[in-house]
C-alpha positions as CSV (number, residue, x, y, z in Angstrom):
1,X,64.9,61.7,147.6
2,X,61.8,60.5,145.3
3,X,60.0,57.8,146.0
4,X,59.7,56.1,142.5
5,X,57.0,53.5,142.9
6,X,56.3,50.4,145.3
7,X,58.1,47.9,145.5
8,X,56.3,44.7,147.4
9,X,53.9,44.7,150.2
10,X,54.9,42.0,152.9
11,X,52.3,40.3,154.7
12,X,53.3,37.3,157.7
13,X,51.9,34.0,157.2
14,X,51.9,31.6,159.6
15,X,52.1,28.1,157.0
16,X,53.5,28.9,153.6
17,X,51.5,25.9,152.2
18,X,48.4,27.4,153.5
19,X,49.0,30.8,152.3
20,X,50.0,29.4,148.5
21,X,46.6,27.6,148.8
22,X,44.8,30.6,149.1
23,X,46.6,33.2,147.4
24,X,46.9,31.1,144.3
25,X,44.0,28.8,144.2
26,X,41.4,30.6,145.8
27,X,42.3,34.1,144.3
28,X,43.9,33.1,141.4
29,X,47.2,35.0,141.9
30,X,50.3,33.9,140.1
31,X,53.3,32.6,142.3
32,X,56.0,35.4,141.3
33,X,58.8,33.4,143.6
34,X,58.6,30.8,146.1
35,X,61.9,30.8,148.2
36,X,60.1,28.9,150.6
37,X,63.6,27.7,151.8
38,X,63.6,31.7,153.3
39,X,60.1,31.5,154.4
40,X,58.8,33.4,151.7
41,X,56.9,33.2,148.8
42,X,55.4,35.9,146.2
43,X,52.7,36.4,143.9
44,X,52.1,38.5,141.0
45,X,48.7,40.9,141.2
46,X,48.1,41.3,137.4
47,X,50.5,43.3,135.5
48,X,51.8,45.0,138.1
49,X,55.7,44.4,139.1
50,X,54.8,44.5,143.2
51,X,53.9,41.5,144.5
52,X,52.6,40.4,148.0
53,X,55.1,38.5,149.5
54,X,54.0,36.1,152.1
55,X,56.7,35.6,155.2
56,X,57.0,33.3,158.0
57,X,59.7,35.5,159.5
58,X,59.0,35.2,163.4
59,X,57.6,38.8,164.6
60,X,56.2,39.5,161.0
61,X,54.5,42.3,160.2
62,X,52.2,44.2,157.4
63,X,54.9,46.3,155.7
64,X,55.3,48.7,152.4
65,X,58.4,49.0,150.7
66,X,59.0,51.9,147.8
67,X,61.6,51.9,145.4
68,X,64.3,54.7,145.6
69,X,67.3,55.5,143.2
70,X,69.5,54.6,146.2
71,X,68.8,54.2,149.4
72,X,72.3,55.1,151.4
73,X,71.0,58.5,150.4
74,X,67.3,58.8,150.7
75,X,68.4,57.2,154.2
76,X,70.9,60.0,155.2
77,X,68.3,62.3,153.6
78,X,65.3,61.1,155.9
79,X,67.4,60.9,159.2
80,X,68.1,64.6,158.5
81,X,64.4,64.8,158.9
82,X,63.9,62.7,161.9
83,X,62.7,59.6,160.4
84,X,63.5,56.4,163.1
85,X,65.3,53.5,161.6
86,X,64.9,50.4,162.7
87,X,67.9,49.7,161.4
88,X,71.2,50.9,159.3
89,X,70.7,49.7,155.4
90,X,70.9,46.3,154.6
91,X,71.8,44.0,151.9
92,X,69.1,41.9,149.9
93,X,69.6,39.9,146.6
94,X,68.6,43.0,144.0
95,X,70.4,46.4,146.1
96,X,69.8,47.6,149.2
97,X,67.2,48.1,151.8
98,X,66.1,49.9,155.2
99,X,62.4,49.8,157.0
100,X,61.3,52.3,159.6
101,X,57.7,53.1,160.8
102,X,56.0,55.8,160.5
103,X,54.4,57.8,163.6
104,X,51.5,55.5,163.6
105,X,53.4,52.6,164.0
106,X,53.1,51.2,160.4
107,X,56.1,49.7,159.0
108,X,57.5,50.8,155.5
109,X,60.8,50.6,153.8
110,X,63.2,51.6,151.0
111,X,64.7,49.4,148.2
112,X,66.7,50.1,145.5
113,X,68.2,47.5,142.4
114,X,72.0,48.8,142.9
115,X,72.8,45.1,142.3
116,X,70.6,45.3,139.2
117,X,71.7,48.3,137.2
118,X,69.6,46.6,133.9
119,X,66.5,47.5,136.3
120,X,67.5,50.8,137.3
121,X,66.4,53.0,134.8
122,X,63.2,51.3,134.6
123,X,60.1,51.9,136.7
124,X,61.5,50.1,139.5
């Protein structure tokens, strides 16, 4: 397994409309999505392809997602290891994903662009 780059960093928000307030009037950030319909909504930091995605998901919490090459395997591979899953690998729009925490408690996950093979090869 490598661990390519990251992908996002998720941080919960409590009012979208509050968060887009501050995130892109106050520090200027560009809204890379807003699927506020989902309770989320991204913003671009520079040049840089993560974003910080903001998320009213009920139980929230400060999380770190890399990019793998896939993560069925890098999940298999890990387990082997004796990494705790909070779950099996799930779908999302652009591949796959799966979050565990690490032994502080911090919560970080794997996502790959399977259902984007044109980003594949790049830096994601």
């Amino acid at each position: 397994m490598n661990i390519k780059d990251y992908d996002n960093f998720f941080l919960p928000a409590d009012n979208l409309d509050t968060a887009k307030e501050f995130y892109k009037n106050k520090l200027g950030l560009e809204i890379k999505f807003d699927f506020a319909d989902k309770g989320m909504a991204a913003f671009k930091v520079g040049d840089s392809e993560p974003a910080i995605i903001l998320s009213t998901m009920q139980n929230a919490k400060p999380t770190i997602w890399f990019t793998v090459d896939n993560v069925r395997e890098a999940y298999e591979e890990l387990k082997r290891k004796g990494v705790a899953f909070l779950s099996e690998p799930f779908e999302i729009m652009t591949g796959l994903s799966v979050e565990f925490t690490d032994p502080f408690g911090n919560k970080l996950g794997l996502t790959d662009y399977s259902k984007m093979p044109h980003l594949s090869g790049q830096k994601k």
